[in-house]
C-alpha positions in Angstrom: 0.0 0.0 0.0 1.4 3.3 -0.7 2.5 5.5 2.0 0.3 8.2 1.0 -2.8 6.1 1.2 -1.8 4.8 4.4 -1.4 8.7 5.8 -4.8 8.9 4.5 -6.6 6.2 6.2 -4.8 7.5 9.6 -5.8 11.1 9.0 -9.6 9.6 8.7 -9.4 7.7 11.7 -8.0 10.8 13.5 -10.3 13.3 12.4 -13.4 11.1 13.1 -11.8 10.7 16.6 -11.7 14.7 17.1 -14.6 15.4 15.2 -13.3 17.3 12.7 -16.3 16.8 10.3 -15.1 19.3 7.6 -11.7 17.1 7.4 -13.1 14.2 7.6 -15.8 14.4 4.6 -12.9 15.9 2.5 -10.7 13.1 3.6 -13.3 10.3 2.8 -14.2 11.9 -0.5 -10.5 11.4 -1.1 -10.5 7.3 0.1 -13.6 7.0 -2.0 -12.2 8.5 -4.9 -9.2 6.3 -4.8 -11.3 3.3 -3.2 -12.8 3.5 -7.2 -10.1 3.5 -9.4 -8.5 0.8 -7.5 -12.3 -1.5 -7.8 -12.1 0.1 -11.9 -8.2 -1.1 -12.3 -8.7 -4.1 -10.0 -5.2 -3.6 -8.6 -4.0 -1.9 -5.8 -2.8 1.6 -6.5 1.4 3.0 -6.2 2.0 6.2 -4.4 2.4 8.1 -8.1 -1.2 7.2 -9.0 -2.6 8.1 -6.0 -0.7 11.7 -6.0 -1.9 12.1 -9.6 -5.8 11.8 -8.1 -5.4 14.1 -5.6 -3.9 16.7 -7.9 -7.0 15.7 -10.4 -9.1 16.4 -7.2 -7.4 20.1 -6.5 -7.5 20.6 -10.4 -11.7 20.0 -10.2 -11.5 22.3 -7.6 -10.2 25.4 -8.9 -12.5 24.4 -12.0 -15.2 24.9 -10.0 -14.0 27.7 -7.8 -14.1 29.7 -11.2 -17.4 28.9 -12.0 -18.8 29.5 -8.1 -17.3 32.7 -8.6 -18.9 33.7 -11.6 -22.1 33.0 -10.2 -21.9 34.6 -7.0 -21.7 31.5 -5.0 -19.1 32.3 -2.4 -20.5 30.4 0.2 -19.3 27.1 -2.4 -16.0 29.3 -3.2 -15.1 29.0 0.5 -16.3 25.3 0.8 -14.3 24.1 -2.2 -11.0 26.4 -1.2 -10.9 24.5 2.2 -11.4 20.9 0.5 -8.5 22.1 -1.6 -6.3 23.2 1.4 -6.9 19.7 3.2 -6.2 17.8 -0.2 -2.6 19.9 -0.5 -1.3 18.9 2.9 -1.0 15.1 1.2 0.3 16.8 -2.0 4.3 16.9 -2.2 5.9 20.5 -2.0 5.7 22.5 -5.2 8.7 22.7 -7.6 10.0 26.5 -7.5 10.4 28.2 -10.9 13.9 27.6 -11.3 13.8 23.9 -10.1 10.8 23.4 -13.0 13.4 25.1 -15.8 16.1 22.3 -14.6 14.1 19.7 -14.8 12.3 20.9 -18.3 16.0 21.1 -19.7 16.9 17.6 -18.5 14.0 16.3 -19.7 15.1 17.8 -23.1 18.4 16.6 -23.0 17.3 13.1 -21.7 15.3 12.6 -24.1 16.8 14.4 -27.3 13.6 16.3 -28.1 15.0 19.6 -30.7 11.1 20.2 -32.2 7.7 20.9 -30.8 6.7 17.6 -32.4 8.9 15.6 -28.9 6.6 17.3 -26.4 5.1 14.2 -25.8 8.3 12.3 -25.0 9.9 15.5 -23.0 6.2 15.8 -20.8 6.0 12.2 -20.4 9.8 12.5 -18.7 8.7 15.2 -17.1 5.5 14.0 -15.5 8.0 10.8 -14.1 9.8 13.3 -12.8 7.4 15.8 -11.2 4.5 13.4 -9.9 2.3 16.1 -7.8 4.8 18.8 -7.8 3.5 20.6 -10.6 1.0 22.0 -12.7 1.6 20.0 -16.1 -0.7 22.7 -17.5 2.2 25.4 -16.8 4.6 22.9 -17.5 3.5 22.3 -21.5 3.4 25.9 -22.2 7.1 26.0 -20.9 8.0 23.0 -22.7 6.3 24.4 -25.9 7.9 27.3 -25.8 11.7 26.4 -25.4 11.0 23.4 -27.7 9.5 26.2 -30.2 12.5 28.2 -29.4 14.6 25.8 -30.0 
């Protein structure tokens, strides 16, 4: 079982034994999510997969924090900003700008990529790489642009 699952199932326990209901419905939302994809996969999931849900789950979030906010809803703004603080505490630390430039370039190098038509082998280095520590949105525009650059 992967460690961050494991954190997970400890942090439910804990919360239901303070009565932190705001954590703990975030927190099982989480276990049910992954709870699902390892029924649909019938396998148990690795630490990477389980990151990658959580960041889908953040990623949701701020979708629907836009939306919220377009429609006056700031009572759901608030809700879904706390779900999104409690599912960043399991998330790894963020890569800082110039950490994400080293490990675009190595990815570059690595892989031999010199067009815009190797972004799929430099971001699929990349996402090995940077499992939950950054936005692979931000991280194909930067690729795209240096491979573009050239």
């Amino acid at each position: 079982m992967s460690s961050t699952k494991e954190r997970l199932q400890d942090d439910v326990k804990a919360a239901l034994k303070a009565g932190d209901r705001a954590r703990l419905g975030v927190l099982r939302m989480v276990m049910a999510a992954i709870k699902q994809r390892e029924v649909d996969s019938r396998e148990t999931l690795d630490d990477g997969t389980v990151l990658g849900i959580l960041e889908k789950m953040v990623k949701q979030r701020q979708d629907a924090i836009i939306q919220f906010e377009r429609g006056g809803r700031n009572d759901l703004v608030t809700k879904e900003t706390a779900e999104i603080d409690v599912i960043r505490t399991y998330l790894p630390e963020p890569l800082d700008e110039a950490a994400l430039t080293t490990l675009i370039e190595a990815a570059i190098t690595d892989t031999g990529a010199t067009a815009p038509s190797d972004m799929g082998r430099v971001m699929a280095e990349i996402k090995k790489n940077a499992a939950g520590r950054a936005d692979m949105g931000q991280v194909s525009q930067l690729v795209r642009a240096r491979l573009t650059a050239g």
